[in-house]
N, C-alpha and C positions, 0 to 999 in steps of 0.2 A: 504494500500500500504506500501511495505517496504521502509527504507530511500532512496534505492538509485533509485526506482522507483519516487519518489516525487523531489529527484533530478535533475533524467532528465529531469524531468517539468521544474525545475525552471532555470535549464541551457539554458531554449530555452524561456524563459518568456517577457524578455526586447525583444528580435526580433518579439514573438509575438505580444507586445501588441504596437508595431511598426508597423505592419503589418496593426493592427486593426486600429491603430488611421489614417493610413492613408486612409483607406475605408470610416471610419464615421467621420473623421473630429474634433470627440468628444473623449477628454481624459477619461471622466467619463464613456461613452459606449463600448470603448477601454478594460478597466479595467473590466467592464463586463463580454462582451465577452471572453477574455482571464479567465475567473474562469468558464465562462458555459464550457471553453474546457478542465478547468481541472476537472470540475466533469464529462465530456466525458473521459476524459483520467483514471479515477479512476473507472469505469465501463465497462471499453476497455476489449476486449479479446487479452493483448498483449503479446502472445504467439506469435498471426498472423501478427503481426503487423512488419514488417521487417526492416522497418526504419523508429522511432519515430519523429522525424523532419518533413520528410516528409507528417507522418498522421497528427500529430498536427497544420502543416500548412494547408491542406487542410480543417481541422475543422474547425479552426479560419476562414480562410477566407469564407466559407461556413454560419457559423454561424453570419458575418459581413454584410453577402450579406443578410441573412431573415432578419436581423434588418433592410436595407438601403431597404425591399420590403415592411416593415408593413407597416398597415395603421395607426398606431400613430405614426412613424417614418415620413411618408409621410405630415399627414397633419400638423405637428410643421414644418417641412421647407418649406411646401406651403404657409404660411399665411406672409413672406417676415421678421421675425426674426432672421432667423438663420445666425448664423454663426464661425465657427470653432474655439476650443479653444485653443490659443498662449501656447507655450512652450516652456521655457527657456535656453537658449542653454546651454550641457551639461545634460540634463534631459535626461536618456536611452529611451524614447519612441519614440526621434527623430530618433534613427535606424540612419541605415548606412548612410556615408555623404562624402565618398570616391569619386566620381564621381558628375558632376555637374549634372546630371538626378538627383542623387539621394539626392543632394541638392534641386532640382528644386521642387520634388516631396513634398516636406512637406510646402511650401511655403504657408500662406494664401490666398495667391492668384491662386495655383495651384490646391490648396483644395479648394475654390468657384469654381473653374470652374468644379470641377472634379463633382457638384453637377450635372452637363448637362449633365452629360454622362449616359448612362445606368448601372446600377450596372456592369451587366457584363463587359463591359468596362471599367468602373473603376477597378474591380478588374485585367484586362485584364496587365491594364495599370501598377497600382501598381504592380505587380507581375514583372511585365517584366524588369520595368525601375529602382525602385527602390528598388527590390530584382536579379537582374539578373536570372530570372528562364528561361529555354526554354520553346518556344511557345508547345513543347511537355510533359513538365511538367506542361505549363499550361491548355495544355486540360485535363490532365488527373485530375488535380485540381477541374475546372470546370467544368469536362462532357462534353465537349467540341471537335472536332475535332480541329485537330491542323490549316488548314488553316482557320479555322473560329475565332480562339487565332490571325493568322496576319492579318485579316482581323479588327477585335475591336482593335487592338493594332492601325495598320497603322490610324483608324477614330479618336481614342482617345490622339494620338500622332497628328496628326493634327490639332487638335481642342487646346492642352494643349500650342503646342510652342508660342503661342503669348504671353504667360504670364512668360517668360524666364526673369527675372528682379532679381537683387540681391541676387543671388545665390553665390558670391564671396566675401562677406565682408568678414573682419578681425575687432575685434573689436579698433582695431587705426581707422579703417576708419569707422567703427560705432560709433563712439563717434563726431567724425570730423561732420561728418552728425547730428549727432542728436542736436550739438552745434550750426551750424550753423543755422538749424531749430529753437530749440530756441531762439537764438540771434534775429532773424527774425520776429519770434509770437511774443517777449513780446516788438520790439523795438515800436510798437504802429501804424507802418508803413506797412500798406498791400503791399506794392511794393515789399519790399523787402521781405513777402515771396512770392508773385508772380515768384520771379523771382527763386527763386529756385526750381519753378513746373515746368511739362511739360506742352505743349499748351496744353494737354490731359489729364490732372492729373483729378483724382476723388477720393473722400473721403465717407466712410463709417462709421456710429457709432451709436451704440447702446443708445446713449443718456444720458445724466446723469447722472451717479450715474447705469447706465443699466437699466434704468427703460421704454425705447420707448419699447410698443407694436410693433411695427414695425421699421426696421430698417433706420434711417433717413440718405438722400445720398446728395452728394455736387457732383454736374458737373459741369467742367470748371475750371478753377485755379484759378478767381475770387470768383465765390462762395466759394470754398474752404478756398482761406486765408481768410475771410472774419470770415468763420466760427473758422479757429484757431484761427485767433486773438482774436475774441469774448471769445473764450476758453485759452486765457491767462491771462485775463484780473484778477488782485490781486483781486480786491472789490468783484465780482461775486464769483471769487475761497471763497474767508473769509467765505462771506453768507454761505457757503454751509457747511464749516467747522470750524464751530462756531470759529471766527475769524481766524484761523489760516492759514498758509500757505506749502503745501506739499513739500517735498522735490522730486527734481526728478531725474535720473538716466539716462546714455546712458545706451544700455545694446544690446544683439542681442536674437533674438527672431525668431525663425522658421527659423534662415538664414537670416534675415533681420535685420536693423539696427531697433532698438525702442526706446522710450521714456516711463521711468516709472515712474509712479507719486506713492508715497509713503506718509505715516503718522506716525510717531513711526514706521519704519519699516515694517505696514504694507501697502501688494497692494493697490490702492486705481481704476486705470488706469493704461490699456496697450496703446500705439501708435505706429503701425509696420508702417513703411515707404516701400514702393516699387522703388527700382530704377531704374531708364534708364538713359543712359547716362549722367550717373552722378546729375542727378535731380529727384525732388521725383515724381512719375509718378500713389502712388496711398498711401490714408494713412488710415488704420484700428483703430478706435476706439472700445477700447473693458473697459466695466466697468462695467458689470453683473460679481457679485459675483459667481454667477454657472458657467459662464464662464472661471475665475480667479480663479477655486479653487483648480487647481495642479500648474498653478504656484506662486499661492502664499504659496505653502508646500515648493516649490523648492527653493524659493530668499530667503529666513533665510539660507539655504544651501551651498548657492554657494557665491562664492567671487562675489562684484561686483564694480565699481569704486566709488567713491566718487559723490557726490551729487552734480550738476551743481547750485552749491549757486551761484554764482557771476549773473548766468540769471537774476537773482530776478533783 
């Protein structure tokens, strides 16, 4: 390919592989996909090709859907491990974020639920909401008639709005959040973060160091603080980190306010908060190294606040 053919790839690369991470949930199968489309694109007969956006989006998303169909796609998210990996706000993967859909759309929370829909729908949905396309550019996307695109759209927008939570921070009020959270966990007093849960809060985490075969869940806002405080606790943190103690970070993550636990700079722990009315209504623990391994390229990069030392 000549430069300016490899160009127009690369001028449509960050929306791609936006695209993708919002199908698969996974930066690292994101990044995939987006290189199978450009060794499709490098093989292309694009003489015929009339408007390269719009082949290259139909690829991608075509080629995100046979991954979210395989059967080794299938059976790692059946066995109750999975779950999407956090990006650092600022990272170009998160795609457009003009509109509260299109904040809403990359939420972790938006991406667990997006795992219940049918591929088609998913992609129905991503396409619609968080790239604005027409229901007739999405059929022609997906092979599809156009009222069978608002037919998956209306089922997959029904199903998604329940999970409408903190899509509006600013990092002033992700920091606010994330302090008082801490202040909470390490004061030694479950009340007090009781009280900054909903009566419905639940908590999700991967365990340790990421090491649960399965992904281990808290329901209720008792079990919940119960389990943070447990996870604040100095003596426990030391053991694990041959004495020492992490430094950690407000910061926003998928749109969400988070909490990052660090060591020398590097990740160690993500904690994405979900809010509702002003309370945390659901909290992601993410500590698999595989899962942390774009954004921990990204936090050396990016500006981030000061270390919430005074928690200690």
């Amino acid at each position: 390919m000549d430069t300016a053919t490899v160009a127009r790839f690369e001028a449509n690369r960050n929306r791609l592989a936006s695209l993708a991470y919002r199908l698969l949930g996974s930066a690292a199968d994101a990044e995939d996909t987006v290189q199978d489309a450009f060794l499709r694109w490098q093989v292309a007969d694009r003489d015929h090709v009339e408007v390269p956006e719009a082949w290259l989006t139909k690829i991608v998303t075509n080629l995100a859907l046979d991954r979210l169909r395989s059967a080794k796609v299938r059976r790692e998210r059946a066995v109750g491990a999975w779950m999407p990996e956090p990006l650092l706000e600022g990272d170009p993967m998160l795609g457009p974020a003009d509109t509260a859909e299109q904040r809403e759309s990359v939420t972790l929370a938006v991406l667990m639920l997006l795992e219940q829909l049918t591929p088609v729908e998913r992609a129905v949905y991503v396409l619609r909401e968080a790239f604005s396309y027409s229901h007739a550019e999405i059929a022609d996307i997906l092979g599809i008639s156009e009222s069978a695109s608002q037919q998956h759209a209306h089922r997959a927008k029904r199903r998604i709005t329940a999970a409408r939570n903190g899509t509006g921070t600013d990092h002033a009020a992700a920091r606010r959040i994330v302090e008082a959270f801490v202040a909470a966990a390490s004061s030694g007093r479950t009340e007090q973060l009781v009280a900054l849960l909903t009566a419905d809060a639940t908590g999700t985490s991967d365990g340790l160091g990421g090491t649960a075969r399965k992904l281990v869940r808290f329901i209720g806002p008792s079990r919940l603080a119960i389990a943070m405080r447990a996870g604040f606790r100095p003596d426990t943190i030391r053991r694990h980190l041959d004495g020492r103690l992490p430094d950690f970070h407000a910061a926003l993550v998928n749109g969400c306010p988070a909490l990052v636990f660090t060591l020398d700079d590097r990740v160690l722990s993500v904690a994405i908060m979900e809010i509702r009315d002003d309370r945390i209504a659901g909290l992601r623990a993410i500590a698999n190294p595989a899962r942390l391994a774009r954004f921990a390229q990204w936090w050396p990069r990016t500006d981030h606040d000061s270390p919430l030392i005074e928690a200690w």
